[in-house]
C-alpha positions in Angstrom: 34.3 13.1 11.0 33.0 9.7 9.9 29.3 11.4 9.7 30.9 14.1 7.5 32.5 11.2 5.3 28.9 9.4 5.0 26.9 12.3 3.8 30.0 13.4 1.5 29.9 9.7 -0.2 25.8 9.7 -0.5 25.8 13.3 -2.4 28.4 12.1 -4.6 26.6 8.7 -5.2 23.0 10.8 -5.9 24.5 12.9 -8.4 26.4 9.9 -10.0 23.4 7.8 -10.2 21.1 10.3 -11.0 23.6 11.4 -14.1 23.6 7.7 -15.2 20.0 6.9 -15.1 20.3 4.0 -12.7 17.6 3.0 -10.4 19.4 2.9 -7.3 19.1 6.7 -7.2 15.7 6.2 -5.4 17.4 4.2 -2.6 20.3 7.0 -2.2 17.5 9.5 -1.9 15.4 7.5 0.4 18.3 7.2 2.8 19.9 10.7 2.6 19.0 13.1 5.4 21.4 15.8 3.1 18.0 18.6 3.7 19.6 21.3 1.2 21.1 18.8 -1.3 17.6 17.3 -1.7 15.9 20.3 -2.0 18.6 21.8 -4.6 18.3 19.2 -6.8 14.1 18.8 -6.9 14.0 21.4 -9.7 16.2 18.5 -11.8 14.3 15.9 -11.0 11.1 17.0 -11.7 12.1 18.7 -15.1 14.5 15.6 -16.0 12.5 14.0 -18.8 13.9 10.5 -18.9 11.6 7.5 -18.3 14.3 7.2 -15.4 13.5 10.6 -14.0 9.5 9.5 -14.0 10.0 6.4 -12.7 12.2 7.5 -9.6 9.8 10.0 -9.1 6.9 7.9 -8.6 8.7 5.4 -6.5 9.8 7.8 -4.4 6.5 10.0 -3.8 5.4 6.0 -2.8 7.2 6.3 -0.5 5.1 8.4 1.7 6.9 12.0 1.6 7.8 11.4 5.8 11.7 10.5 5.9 13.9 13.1 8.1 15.3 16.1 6.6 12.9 15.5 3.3 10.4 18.9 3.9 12.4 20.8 1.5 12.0 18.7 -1.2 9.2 17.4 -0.9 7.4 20.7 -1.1 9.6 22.0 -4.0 8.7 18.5 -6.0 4.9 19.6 -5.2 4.4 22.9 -6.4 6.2 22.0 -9.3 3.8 19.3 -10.3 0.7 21.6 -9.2 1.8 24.6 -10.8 2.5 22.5 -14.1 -1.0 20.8 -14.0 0.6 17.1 -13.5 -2.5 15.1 -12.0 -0.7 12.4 -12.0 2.5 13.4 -9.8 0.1 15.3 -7.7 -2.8 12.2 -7.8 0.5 10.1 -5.8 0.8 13.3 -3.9 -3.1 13.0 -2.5 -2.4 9.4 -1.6 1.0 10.2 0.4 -0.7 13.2 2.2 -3.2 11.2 3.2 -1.0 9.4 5.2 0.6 11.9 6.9 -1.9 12.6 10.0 -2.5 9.5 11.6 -5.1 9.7 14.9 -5.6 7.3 17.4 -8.9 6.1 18.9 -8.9 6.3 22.4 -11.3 5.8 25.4 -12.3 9.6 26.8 -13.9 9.5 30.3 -16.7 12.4 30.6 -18.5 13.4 33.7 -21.9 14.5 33.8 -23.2 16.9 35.8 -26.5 16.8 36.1 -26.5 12.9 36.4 -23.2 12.9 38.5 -22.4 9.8 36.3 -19.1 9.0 34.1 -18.7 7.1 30.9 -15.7 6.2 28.5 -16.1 7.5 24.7 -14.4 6.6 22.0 -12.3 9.8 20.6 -9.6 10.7 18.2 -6.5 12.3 19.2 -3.0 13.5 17.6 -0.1 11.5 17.4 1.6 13.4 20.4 5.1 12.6 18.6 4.5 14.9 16.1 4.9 18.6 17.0 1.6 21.0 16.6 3.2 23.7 14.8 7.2 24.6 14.2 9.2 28.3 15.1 8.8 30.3 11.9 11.6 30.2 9.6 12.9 26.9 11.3 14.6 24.5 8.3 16.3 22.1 10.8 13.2 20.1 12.0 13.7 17.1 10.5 10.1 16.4 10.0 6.5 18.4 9.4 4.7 19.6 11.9 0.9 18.4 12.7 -0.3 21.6 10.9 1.5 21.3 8.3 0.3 17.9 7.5 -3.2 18.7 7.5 -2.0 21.5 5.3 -1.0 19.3 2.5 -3.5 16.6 3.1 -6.3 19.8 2.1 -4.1 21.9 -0.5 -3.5 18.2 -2.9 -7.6 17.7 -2.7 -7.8 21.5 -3.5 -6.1 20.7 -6.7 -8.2 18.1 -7.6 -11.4 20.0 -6.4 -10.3 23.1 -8.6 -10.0 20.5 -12.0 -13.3 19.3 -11.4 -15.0 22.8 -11.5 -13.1 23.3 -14.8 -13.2 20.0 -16.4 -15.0 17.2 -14.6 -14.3 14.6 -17.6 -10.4 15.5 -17.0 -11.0 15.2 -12.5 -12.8 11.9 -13.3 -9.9 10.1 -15.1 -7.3 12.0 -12.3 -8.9 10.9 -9.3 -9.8 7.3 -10.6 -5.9 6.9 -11.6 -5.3 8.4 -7.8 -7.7 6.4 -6.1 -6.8 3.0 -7.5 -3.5 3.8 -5.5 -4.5 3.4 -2.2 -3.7 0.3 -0.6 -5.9 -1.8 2.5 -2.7 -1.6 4.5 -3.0 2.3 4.5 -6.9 2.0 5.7 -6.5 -0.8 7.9 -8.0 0.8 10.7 -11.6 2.7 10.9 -9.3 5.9 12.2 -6.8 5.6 9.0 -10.0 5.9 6.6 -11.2 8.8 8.2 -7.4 10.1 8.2 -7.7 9.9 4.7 -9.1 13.5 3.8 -8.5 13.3 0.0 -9.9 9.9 -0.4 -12.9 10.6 1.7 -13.8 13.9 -0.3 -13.3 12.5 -3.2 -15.6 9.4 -2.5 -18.1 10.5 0.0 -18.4 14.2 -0.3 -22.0 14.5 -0.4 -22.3 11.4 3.1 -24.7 12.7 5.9 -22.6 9.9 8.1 -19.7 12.4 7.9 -18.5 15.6 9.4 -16.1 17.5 7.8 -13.8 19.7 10.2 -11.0 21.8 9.1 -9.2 19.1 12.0 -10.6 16.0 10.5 -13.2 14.0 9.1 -15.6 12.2 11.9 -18.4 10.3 11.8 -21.7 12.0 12.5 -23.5 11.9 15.8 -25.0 8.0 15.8 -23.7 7.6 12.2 -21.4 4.3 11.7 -18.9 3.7 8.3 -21.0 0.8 7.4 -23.4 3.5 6.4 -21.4 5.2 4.0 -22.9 5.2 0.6 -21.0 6.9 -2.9 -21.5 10.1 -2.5 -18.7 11.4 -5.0 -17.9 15.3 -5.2 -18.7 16.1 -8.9 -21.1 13.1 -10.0 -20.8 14.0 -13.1 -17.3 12.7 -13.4 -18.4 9.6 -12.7 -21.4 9.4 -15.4 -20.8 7.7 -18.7 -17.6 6.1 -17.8 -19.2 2.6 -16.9 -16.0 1.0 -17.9 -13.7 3.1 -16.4 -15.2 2.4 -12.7 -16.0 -1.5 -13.7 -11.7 -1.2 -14.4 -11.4 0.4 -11.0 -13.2 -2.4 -8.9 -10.3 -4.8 -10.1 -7.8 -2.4 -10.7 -8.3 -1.1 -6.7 -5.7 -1.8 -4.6 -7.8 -1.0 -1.3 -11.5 -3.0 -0.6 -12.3 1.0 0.3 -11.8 1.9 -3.1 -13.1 -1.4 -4.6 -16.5 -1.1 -2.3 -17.2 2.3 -3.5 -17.1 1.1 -7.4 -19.1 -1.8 -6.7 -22.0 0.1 -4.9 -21.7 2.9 -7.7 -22.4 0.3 -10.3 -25.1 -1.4 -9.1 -27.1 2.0 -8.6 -25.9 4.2 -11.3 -25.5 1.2 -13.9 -27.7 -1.4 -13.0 -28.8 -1.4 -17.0 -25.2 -1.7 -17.8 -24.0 -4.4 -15.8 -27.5 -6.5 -17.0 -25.9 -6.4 -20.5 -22.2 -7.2 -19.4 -20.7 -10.3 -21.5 -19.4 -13.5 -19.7 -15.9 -12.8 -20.5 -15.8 -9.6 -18.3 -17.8 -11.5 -15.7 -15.4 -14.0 -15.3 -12.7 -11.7 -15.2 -13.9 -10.6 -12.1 -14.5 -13.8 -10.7 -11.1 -14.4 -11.0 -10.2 -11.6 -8.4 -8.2 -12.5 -5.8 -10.5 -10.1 -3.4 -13.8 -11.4 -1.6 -15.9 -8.7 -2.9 -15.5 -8.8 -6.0 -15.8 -12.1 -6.7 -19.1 -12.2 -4.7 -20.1 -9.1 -7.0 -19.6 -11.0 -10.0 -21.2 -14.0 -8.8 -24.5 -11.9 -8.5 -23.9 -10.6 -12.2 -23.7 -14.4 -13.4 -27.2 -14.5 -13.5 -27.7 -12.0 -15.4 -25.5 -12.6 -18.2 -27.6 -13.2 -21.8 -27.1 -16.9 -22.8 -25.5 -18.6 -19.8 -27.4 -21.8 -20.6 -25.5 -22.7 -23.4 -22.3 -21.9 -21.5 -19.7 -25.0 -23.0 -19.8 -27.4 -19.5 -15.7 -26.9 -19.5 -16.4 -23.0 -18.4 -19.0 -24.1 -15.8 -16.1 -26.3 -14.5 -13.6 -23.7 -14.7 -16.0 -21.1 -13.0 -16.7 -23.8 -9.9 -13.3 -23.6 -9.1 -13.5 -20.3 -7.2 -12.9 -20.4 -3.4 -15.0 -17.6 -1.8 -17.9 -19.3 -0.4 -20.2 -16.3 -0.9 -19.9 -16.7 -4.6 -19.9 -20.4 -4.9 -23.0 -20.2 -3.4 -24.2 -17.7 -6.3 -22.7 -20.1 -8.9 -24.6 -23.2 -7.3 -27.8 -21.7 -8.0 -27.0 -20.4 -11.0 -25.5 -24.1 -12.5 -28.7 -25.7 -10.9 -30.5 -23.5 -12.9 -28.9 -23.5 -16.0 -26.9 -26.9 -16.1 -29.0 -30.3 -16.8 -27.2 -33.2 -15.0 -27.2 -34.7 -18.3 -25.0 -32.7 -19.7 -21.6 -34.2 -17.0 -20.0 -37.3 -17.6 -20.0 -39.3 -14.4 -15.8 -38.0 -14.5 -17.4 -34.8 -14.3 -19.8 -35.2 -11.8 -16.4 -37.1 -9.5 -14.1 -34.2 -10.0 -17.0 -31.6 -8.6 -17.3 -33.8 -5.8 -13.9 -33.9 -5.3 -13.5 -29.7 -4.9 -12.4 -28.1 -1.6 -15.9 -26.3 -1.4 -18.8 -27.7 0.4 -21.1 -26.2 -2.1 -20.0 -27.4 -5.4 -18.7 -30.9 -4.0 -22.2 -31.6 -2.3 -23.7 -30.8 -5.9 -21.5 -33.0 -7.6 -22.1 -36.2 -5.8 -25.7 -35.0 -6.3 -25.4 -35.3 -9.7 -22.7 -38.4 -9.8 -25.2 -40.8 -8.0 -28.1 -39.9 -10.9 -25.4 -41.8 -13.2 -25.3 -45.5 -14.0 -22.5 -47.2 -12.4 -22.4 -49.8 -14.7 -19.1 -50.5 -16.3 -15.5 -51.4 -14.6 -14.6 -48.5 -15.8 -17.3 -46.4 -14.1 -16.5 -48.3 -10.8 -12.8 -47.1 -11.3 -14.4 -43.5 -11.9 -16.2 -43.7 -8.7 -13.6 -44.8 -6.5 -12.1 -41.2 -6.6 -14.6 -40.5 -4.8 -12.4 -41.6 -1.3 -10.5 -38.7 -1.1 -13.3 -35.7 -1.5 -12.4 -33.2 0.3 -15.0 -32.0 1.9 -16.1 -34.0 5.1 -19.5 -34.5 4.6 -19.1 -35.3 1.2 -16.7 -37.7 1.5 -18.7 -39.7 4.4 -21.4 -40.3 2.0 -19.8 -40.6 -1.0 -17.7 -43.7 0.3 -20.8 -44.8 1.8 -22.5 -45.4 -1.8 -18.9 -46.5 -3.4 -19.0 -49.1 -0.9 -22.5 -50.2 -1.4 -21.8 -50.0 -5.2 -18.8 -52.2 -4.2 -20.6 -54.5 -2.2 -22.9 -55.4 -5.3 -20.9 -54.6 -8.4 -19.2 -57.6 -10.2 -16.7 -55.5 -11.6 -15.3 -54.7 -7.9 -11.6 -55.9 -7.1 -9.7 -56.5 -4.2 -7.6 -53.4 -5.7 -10.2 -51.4 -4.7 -10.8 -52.3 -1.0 -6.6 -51.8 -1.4 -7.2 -48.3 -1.9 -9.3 -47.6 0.2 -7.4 -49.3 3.4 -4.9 -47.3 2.5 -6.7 -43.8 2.2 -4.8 -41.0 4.9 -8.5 -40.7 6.1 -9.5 -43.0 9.4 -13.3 -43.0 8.2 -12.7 -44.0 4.7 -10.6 -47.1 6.1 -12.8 -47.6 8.9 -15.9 -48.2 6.2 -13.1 -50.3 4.0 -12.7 -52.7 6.7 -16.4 -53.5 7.5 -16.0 -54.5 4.1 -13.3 -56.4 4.0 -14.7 -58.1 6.5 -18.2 -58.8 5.5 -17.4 -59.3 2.0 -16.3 -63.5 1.2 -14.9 -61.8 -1.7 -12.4 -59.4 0.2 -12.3 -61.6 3.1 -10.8 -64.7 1.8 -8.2 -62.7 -0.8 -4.6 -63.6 0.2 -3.3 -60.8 -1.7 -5.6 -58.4 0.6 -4.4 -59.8 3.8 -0.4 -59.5 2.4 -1.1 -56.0 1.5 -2.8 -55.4 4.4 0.8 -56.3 6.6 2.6 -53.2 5.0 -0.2 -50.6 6.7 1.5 -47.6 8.4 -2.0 -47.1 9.7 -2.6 -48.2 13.6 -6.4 -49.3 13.2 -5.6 -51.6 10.3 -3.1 -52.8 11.9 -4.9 -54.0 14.8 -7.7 -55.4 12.8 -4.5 -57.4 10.9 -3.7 -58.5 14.2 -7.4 -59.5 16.0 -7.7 -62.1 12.5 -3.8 -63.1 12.5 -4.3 -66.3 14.2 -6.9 -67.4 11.3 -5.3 -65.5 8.3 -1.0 -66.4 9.2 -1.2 -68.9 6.2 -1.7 -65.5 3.8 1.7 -64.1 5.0 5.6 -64.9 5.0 7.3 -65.0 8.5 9.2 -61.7 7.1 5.8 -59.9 6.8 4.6 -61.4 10.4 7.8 -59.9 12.0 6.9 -56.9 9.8 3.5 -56.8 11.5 4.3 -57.6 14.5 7.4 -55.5 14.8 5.3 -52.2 13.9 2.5 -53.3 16.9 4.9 -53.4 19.1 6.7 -50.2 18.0 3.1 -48.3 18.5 4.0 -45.4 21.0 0.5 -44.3 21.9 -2.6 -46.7 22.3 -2.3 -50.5 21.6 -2.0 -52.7 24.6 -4.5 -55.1 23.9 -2.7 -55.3 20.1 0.5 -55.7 22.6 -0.6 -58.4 24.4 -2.0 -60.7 21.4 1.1 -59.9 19.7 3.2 -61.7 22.3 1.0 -64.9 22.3 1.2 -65.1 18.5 4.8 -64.8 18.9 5.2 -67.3 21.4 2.8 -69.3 19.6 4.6 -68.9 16.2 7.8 -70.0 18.0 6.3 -73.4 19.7 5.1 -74.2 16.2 8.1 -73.4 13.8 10.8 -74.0 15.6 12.8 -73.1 12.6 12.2 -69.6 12.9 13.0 -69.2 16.7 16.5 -66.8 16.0 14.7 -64.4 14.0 11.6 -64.2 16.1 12.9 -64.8 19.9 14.6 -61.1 20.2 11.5 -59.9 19.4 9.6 -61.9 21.2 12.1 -60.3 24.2 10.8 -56.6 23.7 7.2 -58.2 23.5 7.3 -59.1 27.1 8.9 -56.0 28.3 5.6 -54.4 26.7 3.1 -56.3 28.3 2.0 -57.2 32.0 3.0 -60.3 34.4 0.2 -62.7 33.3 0.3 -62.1 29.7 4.3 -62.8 30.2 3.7 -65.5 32.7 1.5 -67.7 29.6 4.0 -66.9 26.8 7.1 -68.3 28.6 4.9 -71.0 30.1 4.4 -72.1 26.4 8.0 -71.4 25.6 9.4 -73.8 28.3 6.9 -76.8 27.4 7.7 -76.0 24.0 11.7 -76.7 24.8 11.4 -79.6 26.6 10.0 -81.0 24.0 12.7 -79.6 21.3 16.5 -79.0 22.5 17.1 -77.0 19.2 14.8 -74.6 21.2 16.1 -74.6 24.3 19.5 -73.9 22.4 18.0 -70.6 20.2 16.1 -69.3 23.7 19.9 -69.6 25.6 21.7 -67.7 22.7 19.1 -65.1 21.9 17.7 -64.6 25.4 20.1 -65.6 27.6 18.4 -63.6 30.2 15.6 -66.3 30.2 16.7 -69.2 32.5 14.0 -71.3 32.5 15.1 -74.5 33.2 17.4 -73.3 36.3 13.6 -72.4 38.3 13.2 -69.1 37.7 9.8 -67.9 36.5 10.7 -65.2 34.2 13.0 -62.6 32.9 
């Protein structure tokens, strides 16, 4: 009864939205399995001439024509668009056809004979969920049968191979508007491109790689895909309309599609694509597909007056990401760009792209440049966080040689560069900082230096603590000292000097015992007996000498009793 209620309810909701134009009348028909309502109201639909009515229309044939109970009007909505000439409604037709047989490639063990051997081969066979054929006159199935299928895969090509005989200028805009439809997720497998009868025809008609069975399509004996070549049914459709199949390679929705365009322009209109201006060039670099921007990378060279290209385009053009054309656009900015014409900025931001390619050319070209100014030391310094590995080793390599000899370096640059998220830019700071009197003796450095979340500054901070703990304020040596100790992997020997500037820092200051004894507790916890053993050795001299000591050990580690005889905690 509820079932009766449910179908009731979506009937009365497809008429209603139907009647009021309102786009969820593609959902109610999507999920209805109502067989003979659906079918009753395709002659509506399809004669409905509302932008509405279109536009459902579309969506719905999108779809894929294969929900339950759908047959009926899904072959009414057909001949209605063949036997009214609509190459568009039956163009989406062609694509959901193609769809409908889908094969699997299995392994097929044969026996030979005359050898008395076996071997697997690859071979295509039926989805065994769908059934061959159905009972004549059967209208309950909810779905087609395999014959069927491959019925309307051939009967929506037939249309289009019937226009081409009559008009072929008329077939070449209908099948280009068709073919642009396909998407890579319907031809993601080698079998769903061979599945794909009206696509294949319509593309590689005229391919000895292929046979064509009233079954299926299959590759020819030793032939393989990669060989396919365009080999369009009615070539002439596809002569003279340059710019309709240069619009098709970014207007593809499938690399299928998009490959076939590309190999028909480069040997059907090689002269065309010679003379194609840098705006439609870029435009294709500018694809978000692999291909294409490799294809327009290869027409770069070609186009007329790309030396005086303005520097800013160059830039703009370098900022591609498929490494196939950025190796294209290397060679052709090598051979059309003087170095000259870059500002050292310039030359620093190529250097600093994601791409191996361009950023390798850009330090290239950045080291040519005088490094003269403070300014041009600033520009320079960007150089730390290139991207690209490589790049960025030897970039910081010559920024810290420039460094090194510069009088315009500053301490605010060794900064930087101790704080880059990079180990071998701060590694190379360091060497620095430590070779350099400059760097080496700045007390600002070594206080900035305490505020490192970094572990291998810290524990250069802490090897030169015992000569540099005038530069800091006991708040930033229990900073540093803290964080040390706080390491969770690595840094026992930073652990153990830690504790013996501690200790130390208590003998000497006295003062500063109640702020530095608890940590001076977790200290010994984190290192071994001897290393604990010589720290409260130091500690008890230390409070014989000073009973203010002795009383800030007894409050703050009352577990240390070390005038009662006992060695340690």
């Amino acid at each position: 009864m509820s079932a009766a209620r449910s179908q009731t309810a979506s009937t009365l909701l497809l008429d209603e939205h139907f009647e009021a134009g309102d786009d969820r009348f593609v959902d109610e028909v999507l999920a209805s399995e109502a067989g003979r309502k659906l079918k009753a109201l395709a002659p509506r639909w399809y004669a409905d001439r509302r932008p509405f009515a279109r536009r459902a229309l579309l969506r719905y044939i999108d779809d894929g024509c294969d929900r339950p109970h759908h047959r009926g009007l899904v072959k009414v909505l057909y001949k209605l668009a063949e036997q009214a000439g609509d190459d568009e409604i039956v163009g989406r037709f062609m694509v959901a056809f193609d769809r409908l047989v889908r094969r699997k490639l299995v392994k097929v063990t044969r026996y030979d004979w005359v050898t008395r051997t076996s071997s697997d081969e690859p071979c295509l066979v039926s989805d065994t969920g769908v059934p061959v054929s159905l009972p004549k006159g059967d209208v309950e199935s909810p779905r087609f049968s395999m014959r069927t299928r491959h019925y309307l895969r051939r009967r929506a090509f037939r249309y289009f191979r019937r226009l081409g005989r009559r008009d072929a200028a008329r077939y070449g805009r209908a099948i280009r508007a068709a073919l642009a439809l396909y998407r890579d997720e319907h031809l993601d497998r080698p079998e769903r491109l061979l599945d794909a009868w009206g696509l294949l025809h319509a593309l590689y008609w005229g391919s000895p790689a292929l046979d064509r069975l009233p079954r299926g399509v299959r590759l020819a004996e030793g032939a393989a895909l990669a060989e396919l070549e365009p080999a369009p049914i009615y070539p002439e459709a596809w002569q003279g309309a340059f710019d309709e199949v240069l619009d098709l390679v970014t207007a593809a929705r499938s690399r299928t599609v998009r490959a076939f365009a590309v190999g028909l322009l480069e040997r059907d209109h090689a002269a065309e694509l010679r003379g194609l201006p840098l705006a439609r060039v870029r435009a294709l670099l500018e694809s978000p597909h692999d291909e294409v921007q490799t294809f327009a990378a290869g027409l770069l060279r070609q186009v007329p007056g790309l030396g005086s290209l303005p520097i800013a385009d160059w830039l703009s053009l370098l900022q591609t990401e498929n490494a196939a054309a950025l190796a294209f656009l290397c060679e052709a900015v090598v051979e059309h760009v003087s170095p000259a014409r870059l500002s050292l900025a310039e030359c620093v931001d190529l250097a600093r792209a994601r791409a191996a390619p361009v950023a390798e050319l850009g330090l290239r070209w950045a080291r040519t440049k005088p490094v003269e100014t403070a300014a041009d030391l600033d520009t320079i310094a960007r150089l730390a966080t290139a991207v690209a590995p490589r790049v960025r080793e030897e970039a910081v390599a010559w920024l810290i040689e420039v460094l090194g000899r510069s009088p315009h370096g500053r301490a605010e640059h060794v900064r930087d560069l101790l704080d880059s998220r990079h180990e071998d830019v701060r590694a190379r700071a360091l060497e620095l900082f430590e070779a350099d009197a400059r760097f080496r003796d700045d007390t600002g450095l070594w206080a900035a230096l305490a505020e490192t979340p970094h572990a291998d500054a810290r524990a250069f901070l802490i090897r030169h603590l015992a000569a540099r703990k005038a530069a800091f304020s006991p708040e930033a040596l229990r900073h540093v000292w803290a964080a040390a100790l706080l390491a969770v992997h690595g840094g026992a020997r930073d652990k153990r000097a830690v504790v013996r500037q501690i200790a130390d820092r208590v003998v000497a200051r006295p003062g500063e015992a109640d702020a530095l004894l608890p940590l001076l507790g977790v200290a010994l916890r984190s290192v071994r007996a001897p290393e604990r053993r010589a720290a409260l050795g130091a500690l008890a001299r230390a409070a014989f000498r000073a009973p203010a000591l002795r009383d800030a050990i007894a409050r703050r580690l009352p577990e240390l009793r070390l005038f009662e005889g006992e060695d340690a905690a």
